[in-house]
C-alpha positions as protocol buffer text, in pm:
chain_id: "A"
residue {
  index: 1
  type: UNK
  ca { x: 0 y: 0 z: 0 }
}
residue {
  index: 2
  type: UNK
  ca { x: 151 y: 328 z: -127 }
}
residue {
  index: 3
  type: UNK
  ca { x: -7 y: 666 z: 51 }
}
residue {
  index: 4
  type: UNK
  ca { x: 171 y: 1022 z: 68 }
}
residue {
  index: 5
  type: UNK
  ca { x: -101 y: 1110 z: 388 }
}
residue {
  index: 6
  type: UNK
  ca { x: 19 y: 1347 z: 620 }
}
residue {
  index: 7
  type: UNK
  ca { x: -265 y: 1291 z: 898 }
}
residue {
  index: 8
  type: UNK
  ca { x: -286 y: 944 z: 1050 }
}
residue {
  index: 9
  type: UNK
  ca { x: -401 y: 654 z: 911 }
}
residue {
  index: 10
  type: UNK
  ca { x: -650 y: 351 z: 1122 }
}
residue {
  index: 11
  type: UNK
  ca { x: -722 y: 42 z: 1053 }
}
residue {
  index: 12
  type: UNK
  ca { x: -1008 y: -152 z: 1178 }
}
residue {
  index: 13
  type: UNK
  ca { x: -1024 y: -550 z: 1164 }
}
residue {
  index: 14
  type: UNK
  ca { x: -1330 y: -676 z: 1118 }
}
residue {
  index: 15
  type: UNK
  ca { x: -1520 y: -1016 z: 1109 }
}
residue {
  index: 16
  type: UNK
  ca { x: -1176 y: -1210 z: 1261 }
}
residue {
  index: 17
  type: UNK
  ca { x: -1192 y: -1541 z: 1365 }
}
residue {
  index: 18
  type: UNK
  ca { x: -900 y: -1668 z: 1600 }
}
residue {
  index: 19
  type: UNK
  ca { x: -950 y: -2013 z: 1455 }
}
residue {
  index: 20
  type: UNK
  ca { x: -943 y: -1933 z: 1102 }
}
residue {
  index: 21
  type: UNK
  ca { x: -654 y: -2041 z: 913 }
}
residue {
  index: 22
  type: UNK
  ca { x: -636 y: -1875 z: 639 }
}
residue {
  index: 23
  type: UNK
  ca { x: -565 y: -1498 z: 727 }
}
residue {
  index: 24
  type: UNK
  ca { x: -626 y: -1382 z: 370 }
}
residue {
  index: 25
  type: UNK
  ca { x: -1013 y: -1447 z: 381 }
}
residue {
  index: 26
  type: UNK
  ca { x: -1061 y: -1213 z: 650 }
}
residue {
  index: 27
  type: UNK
  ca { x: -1193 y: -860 z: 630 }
}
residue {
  index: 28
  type: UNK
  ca { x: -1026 y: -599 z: 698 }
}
residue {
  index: 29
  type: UNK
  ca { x: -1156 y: -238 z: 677 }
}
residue {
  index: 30
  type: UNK
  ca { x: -873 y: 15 z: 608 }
}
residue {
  index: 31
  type: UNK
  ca { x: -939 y: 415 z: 698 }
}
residue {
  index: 32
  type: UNK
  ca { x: -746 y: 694 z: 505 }
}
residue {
  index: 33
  type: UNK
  ca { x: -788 y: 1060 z: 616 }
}
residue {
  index: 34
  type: UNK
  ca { x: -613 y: 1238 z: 354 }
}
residue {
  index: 35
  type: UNK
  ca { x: -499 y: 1606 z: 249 }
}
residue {
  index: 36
  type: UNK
  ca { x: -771 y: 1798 z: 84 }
}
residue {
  index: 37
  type: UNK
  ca { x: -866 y: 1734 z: -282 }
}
residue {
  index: 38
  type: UNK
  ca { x: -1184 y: 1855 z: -539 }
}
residue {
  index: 39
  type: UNK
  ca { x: -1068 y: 1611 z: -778 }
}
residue {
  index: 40
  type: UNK
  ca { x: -1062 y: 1219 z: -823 }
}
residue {
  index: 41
  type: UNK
  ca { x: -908 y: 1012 z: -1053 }
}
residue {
  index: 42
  type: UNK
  ca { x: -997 y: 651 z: -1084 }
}
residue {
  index: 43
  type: UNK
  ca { x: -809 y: 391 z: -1284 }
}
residue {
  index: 44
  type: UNK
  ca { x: -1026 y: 64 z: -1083 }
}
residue {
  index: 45
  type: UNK
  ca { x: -1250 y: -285 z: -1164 }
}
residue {
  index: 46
  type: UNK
  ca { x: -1417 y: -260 z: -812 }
}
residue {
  index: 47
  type: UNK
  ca { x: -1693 y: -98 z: -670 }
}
residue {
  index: 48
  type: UNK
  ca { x: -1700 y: 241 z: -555 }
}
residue {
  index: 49
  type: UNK
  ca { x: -1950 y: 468 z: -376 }
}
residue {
  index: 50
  type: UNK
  ca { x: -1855 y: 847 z: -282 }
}
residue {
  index: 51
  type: UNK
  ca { x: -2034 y: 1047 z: -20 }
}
residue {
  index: 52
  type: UNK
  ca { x: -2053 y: 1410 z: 17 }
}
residue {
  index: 53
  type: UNK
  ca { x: -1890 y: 1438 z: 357 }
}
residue {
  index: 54
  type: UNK
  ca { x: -1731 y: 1745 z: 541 }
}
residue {
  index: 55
  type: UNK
  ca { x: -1425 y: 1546 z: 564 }
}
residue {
  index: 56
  type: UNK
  ca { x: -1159 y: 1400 z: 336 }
}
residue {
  index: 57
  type: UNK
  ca { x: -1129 y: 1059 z: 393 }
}
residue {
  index: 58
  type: UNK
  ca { x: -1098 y: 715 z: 187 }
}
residue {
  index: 59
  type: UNK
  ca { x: -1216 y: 333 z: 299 }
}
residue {
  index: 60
  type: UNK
  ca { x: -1126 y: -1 z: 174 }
}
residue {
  index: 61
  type: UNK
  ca { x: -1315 y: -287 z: 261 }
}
residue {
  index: 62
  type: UNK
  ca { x: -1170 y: -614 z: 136 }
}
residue {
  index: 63
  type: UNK
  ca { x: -891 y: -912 z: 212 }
}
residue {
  index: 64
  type: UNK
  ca { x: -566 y: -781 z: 357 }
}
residue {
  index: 65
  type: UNK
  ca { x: -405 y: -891 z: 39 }
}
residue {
  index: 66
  type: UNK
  ca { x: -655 y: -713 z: -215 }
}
residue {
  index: 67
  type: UNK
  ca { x: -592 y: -384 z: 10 }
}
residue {
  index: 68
  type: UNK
  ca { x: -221 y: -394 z: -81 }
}
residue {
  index: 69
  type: UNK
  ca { x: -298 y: -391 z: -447 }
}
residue {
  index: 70
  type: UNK
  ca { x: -466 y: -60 z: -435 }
}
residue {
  index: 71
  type: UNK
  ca { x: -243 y: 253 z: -442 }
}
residue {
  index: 72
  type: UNK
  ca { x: -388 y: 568 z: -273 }
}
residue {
  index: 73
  type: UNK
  ca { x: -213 y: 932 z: -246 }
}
residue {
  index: 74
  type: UNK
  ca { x: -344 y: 1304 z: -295 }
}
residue {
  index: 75
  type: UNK
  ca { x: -109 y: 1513 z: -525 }
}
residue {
  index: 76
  type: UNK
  ca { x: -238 y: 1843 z: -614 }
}
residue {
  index: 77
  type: UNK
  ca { x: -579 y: 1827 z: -485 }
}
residue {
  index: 78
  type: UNK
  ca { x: -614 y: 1534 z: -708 }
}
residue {
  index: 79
  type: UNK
  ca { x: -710 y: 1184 z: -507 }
}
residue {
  index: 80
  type: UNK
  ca { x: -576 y: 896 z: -704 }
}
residue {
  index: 81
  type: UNK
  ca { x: -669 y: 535 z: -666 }
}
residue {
  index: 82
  type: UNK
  ca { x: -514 y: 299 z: -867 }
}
residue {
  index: 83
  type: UNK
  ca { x: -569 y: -83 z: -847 }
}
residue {
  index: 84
  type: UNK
  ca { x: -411 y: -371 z: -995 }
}
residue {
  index: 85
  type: UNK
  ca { x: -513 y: -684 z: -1063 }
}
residue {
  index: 86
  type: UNK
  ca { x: -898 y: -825 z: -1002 }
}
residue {
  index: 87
  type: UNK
  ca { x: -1088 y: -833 z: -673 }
}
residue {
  index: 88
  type: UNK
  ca { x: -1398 y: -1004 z: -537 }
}
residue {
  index: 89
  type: UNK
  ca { x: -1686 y: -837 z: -568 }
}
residue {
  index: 90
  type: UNK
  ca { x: -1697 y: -740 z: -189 }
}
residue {
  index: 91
  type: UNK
  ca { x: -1452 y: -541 z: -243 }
}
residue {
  index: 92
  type: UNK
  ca { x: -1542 y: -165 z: -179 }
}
residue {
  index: 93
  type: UNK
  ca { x: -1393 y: 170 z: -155 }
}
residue {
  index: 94
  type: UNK
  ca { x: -1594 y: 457 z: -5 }
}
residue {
  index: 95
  type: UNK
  ca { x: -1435 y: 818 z: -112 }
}
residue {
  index: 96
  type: UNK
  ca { x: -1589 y: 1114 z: 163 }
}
residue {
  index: 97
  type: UNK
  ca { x: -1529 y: 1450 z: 11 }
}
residue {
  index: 98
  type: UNK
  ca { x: -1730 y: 1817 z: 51 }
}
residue {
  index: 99
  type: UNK
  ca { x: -1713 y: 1886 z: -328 }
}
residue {
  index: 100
  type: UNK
  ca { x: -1584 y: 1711 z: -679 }
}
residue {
  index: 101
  type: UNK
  ca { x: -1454 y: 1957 z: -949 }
}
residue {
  index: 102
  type: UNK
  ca { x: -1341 y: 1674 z: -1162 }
}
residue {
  index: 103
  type: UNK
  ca { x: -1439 y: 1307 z: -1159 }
}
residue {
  index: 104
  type: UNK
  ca { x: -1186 y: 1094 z: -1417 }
}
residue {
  index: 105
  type: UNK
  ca { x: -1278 y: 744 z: -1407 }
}
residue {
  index: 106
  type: UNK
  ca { x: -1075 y: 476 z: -1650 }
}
residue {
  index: 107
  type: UNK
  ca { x: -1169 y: 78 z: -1593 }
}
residue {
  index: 108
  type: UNK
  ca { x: -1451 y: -89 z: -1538 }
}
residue {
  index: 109
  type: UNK
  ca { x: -1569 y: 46 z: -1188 }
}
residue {
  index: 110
  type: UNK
  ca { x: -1899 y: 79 z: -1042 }
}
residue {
  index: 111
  type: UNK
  ca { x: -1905 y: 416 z: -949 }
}
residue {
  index: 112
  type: UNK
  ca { x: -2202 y: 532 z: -710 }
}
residue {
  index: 113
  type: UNK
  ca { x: -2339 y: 873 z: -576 }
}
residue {
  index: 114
  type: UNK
  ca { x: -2453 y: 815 z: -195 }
}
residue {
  index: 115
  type: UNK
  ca { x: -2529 y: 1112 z: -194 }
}
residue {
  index: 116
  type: UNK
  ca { x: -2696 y: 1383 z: -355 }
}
residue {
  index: 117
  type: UNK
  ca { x: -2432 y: 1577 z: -431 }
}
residue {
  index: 118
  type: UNK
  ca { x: -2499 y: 1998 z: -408 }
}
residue {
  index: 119
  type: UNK
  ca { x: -2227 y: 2269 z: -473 }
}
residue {
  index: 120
  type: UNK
  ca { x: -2197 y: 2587 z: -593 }
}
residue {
  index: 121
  type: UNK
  ca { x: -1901 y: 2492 z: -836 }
}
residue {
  index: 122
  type: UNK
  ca { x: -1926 y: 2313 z: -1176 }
}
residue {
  index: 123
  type: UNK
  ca { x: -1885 y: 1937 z: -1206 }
}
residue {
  index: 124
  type: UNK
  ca { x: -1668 y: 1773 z: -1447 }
}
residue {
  index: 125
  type: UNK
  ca { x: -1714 y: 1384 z: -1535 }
}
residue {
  index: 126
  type: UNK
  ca { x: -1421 y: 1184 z: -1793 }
}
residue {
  index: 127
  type: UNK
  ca { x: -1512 y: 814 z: -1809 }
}
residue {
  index: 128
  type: UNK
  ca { x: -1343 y: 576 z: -2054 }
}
residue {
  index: 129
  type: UNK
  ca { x: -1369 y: 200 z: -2053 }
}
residue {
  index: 130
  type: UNK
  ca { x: -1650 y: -1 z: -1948 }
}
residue {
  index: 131
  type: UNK
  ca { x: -1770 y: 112 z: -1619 }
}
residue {
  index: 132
  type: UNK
  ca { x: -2091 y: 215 z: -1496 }
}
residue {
  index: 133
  type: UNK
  ca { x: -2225 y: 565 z: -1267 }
}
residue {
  index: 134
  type: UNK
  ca { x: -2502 y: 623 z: -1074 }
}
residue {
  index: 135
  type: UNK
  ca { x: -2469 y: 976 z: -965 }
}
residue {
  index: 136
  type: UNK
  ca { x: -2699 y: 1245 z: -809 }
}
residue {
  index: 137
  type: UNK
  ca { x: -2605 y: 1621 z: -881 }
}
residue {
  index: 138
  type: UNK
  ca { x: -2749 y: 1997 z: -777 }
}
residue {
  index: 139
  type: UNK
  ca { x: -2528 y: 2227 z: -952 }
}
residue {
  index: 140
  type: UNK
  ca { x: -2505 y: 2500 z: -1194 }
}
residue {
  index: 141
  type: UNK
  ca { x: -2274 y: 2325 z: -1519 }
}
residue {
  index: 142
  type: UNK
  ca { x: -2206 y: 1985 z: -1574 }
}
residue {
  index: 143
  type: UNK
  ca { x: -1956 y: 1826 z: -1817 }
}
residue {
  index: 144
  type: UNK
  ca { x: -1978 y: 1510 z: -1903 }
}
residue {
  index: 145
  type: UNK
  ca { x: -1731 y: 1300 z: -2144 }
}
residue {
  index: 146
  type: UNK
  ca { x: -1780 y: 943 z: -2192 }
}
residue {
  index: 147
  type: UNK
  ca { x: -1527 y: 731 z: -2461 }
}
residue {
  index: 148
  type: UNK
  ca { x: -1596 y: 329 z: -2484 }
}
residue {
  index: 149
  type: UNK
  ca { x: -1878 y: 186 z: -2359 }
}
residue {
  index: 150
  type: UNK
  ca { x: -2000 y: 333 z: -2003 }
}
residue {
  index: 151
  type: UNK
  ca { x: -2326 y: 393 z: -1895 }
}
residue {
  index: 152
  type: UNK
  ca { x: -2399 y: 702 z: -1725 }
}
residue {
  index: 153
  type: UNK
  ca { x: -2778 y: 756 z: -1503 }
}
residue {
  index: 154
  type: UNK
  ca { x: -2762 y: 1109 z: -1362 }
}
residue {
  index: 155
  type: UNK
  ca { x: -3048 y: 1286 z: -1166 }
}
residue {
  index: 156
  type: UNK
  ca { x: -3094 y: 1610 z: -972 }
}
residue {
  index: 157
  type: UNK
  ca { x: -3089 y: 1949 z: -1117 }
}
residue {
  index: 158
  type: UNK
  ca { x: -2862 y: 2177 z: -1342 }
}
residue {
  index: 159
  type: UNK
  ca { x: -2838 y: 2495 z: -1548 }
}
residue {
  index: 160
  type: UNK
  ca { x: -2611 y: 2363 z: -1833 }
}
residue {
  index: 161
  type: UNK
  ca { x: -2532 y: 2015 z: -1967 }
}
residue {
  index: 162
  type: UNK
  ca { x: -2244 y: 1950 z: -2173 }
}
residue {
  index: 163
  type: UNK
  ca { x: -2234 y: 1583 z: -2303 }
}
residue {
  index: 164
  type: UNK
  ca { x: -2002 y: 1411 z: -2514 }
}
residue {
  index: 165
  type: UNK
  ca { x: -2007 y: 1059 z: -2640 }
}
residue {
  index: 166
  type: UNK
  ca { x: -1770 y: 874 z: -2808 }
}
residue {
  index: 167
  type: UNK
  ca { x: -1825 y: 519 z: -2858 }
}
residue {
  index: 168
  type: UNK
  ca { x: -2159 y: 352 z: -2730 }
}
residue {
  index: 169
  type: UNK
  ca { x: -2185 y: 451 z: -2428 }
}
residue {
  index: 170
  type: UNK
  ca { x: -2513 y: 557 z: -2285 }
}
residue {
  index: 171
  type: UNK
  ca { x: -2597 y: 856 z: -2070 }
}
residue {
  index: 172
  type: UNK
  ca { x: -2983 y: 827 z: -1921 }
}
residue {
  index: 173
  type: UNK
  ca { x: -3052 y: 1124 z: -1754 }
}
residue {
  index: 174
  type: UNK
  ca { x: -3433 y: 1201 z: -1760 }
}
residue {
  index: 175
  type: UNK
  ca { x: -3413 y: 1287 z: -1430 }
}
residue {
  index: 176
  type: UNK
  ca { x: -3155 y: 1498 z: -1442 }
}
residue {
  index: 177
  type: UNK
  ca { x: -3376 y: 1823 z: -1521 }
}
residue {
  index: 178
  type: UNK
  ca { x: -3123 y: 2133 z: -1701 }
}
residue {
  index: 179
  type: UNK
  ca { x: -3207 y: 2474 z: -1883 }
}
residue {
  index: 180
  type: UNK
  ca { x: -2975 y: 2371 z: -2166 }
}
residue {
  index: 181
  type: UNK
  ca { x: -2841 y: 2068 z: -2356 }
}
residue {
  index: 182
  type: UNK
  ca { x: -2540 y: 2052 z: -2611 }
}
residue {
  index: 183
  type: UNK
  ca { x: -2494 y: 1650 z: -2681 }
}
residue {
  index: 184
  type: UNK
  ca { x: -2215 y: 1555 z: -2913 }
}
residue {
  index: 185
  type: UNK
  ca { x: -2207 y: 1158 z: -3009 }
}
residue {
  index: 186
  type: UNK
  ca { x: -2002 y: 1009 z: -3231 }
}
residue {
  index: 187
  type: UNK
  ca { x: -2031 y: 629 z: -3337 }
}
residue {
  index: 188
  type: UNK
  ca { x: -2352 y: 430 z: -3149 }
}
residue {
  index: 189
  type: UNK
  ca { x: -2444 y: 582 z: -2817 }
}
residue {
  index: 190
  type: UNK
  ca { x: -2712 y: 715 z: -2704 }
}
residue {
  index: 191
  type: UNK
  ca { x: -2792 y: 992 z: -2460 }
}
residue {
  index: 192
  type: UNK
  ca { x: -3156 y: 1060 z: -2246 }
}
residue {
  index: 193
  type: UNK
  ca { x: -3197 y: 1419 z: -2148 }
}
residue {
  index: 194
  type: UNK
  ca { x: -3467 y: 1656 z: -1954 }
}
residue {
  index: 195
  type: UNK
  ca { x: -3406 y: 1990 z: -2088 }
}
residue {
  index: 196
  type: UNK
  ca { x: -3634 y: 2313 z: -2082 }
}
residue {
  index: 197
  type: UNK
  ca { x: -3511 y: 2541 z: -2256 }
}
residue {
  index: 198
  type: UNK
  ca { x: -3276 y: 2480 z: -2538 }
}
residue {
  index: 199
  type: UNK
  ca { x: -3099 y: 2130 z: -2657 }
}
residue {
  index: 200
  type: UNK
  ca { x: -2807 y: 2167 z: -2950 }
}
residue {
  index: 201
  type: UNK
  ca { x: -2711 y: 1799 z: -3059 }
}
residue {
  index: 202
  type: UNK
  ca { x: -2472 y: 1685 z: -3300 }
}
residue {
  index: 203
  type: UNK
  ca { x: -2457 y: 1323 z: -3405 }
}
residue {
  index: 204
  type: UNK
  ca { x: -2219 y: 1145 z: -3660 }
}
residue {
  index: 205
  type: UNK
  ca { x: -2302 y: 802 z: -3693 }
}
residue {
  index: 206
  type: UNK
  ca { x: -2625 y: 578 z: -3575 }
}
residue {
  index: 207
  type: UNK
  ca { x: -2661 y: 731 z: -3194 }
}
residue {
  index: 208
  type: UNK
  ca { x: -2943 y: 870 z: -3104 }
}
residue {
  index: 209
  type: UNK
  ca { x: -3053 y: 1155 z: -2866 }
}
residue {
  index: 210
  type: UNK
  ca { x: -3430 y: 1115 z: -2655 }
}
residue {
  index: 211
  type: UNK
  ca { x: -3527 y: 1440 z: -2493 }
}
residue {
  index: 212
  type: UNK
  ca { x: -3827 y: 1513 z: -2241 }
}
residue {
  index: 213
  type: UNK
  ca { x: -3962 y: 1866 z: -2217 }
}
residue {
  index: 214
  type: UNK
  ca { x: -4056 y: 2115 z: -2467 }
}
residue {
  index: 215
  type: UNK
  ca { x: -3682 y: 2276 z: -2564 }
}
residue {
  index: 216
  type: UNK
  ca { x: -3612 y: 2459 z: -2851 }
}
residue {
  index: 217
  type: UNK
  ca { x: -3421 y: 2212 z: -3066 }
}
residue {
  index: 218
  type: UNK
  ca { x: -3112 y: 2255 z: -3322 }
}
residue {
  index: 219
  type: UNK
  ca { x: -2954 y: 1924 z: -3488 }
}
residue {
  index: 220
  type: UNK
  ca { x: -2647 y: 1840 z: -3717 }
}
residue {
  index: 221
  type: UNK
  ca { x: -2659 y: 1489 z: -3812 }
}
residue {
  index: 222
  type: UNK
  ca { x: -2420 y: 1277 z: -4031 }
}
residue {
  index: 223
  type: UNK
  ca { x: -2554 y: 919 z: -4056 }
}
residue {
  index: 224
  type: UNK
  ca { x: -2848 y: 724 z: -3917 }
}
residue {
  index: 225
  type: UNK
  ca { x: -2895 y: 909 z: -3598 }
}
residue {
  index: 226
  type: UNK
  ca { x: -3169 y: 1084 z: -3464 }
}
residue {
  index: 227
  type: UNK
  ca { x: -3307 y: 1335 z: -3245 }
}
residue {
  index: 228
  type: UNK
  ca { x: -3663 y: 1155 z: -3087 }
}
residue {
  index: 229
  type: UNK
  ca { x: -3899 y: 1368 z: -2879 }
}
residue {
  index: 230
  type: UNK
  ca { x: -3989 y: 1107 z: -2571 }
}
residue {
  index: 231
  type: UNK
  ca { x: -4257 y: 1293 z: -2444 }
}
């Protein structure tokens, strides 16, 4: 386990049986309080759930052994979690932060939103590879890049959404209600939006782009894709 923490680090054994005798089965829950950071970058397989948390802090749940394959430090303001190699499913880590400026995610993670997560400053999300979010956000702009094939299913409410697709990844966000849309896909994905006011897409290939509301609506489209009212 690699960490650059400054502030002190616990651990807390849990589940232990004196009689068991293979120590690399048991749990072990590993607590991180860690410099301050507004941004995250994720290069993971496992899942992970962030809370919107006055503190700075980061938990791993898992085998002693699967712990020690996960590298943790804060450089920057930036958190970075790297793992290597593949884990059980069990195996969790919880990220506690006040706010996220930027959210990079590369793997095949499970990233979830515990929380509903509202701040004054803008939002950034990056995700390339496979993985999956579930994420709940109350802000004023949100950027969202997606290359490969995640899936995306945002709620809350915005002013401006900025979406980019690349790939055929999938961004469902009908409950995610914003003034204005700009969605950019190129190749097969698809995006799901809630938009009031005014929704710019662009499409070059077969993706397609479902809106609910009653925006004002301005398309480019090269290819088989489409811009379908889901009312």
């Amino acid at each position: 386990m690699k960490t650059n923490f400054l502030l002190y680090l616990t651990i807390i054994l849990a589940g232990l049986q004196a009689c068991e005798p293979d120590s690399s089965s048991n749990r072990v829950e590993l607590k991180l309080d860690t410099e301050p950071f507004d941004r995250i970058s994720l290069a993971s397989s496992c899942d992970i759930k962030i809370i919107q948390s006055d503190i700075y802090q980061v938990t791993l749940t898992g085998r002693q052994k699967d712990i020690d394959d996960v590298d943790v430090n804060v450089i920057s303001n930036s958190l970075n979690i790297a793992e290597h190699g593949q884990h059980p499913d069990d195996f969790v880590i919880r990220i506690y932060v006040p706010e996220i400026k930027d959210l990079d995610c590369s793997g095949s993670s499970f990233i979830y939103g515990e929380s509903n997560f509202t701040q004054n400053r803008n939002m950034n999300i990056h995700l390339s590879g496979s993985g999956d979010l579930d994420f709940a956000v109350i802000t004023n702009d949100l950027d969202l890049e997606i290359s490969g094939s995640a899936n995306v299913l945002l709620e809350g409410s915005i002013t401006n959404l900025d979406a980019e697709i690349t790939g055929s990844g999938w961004v469902k966000s009908f409950k995610l209600q914003s003034d204005f849309a700009d969605v950019r896909i190129t190749g097969s994905g698809s995006a799901e939006v809630n938009v009031t006011s005014d929704l710019d897409a662009l499409i070059t290939g077969s993706g397609n782009v479902f809106y609910k509301g009653h925006p004002h609506v301005s398309s480019e489209i090269t290819g088989s894709g489409k811009v379908i009212d889901a009312n």
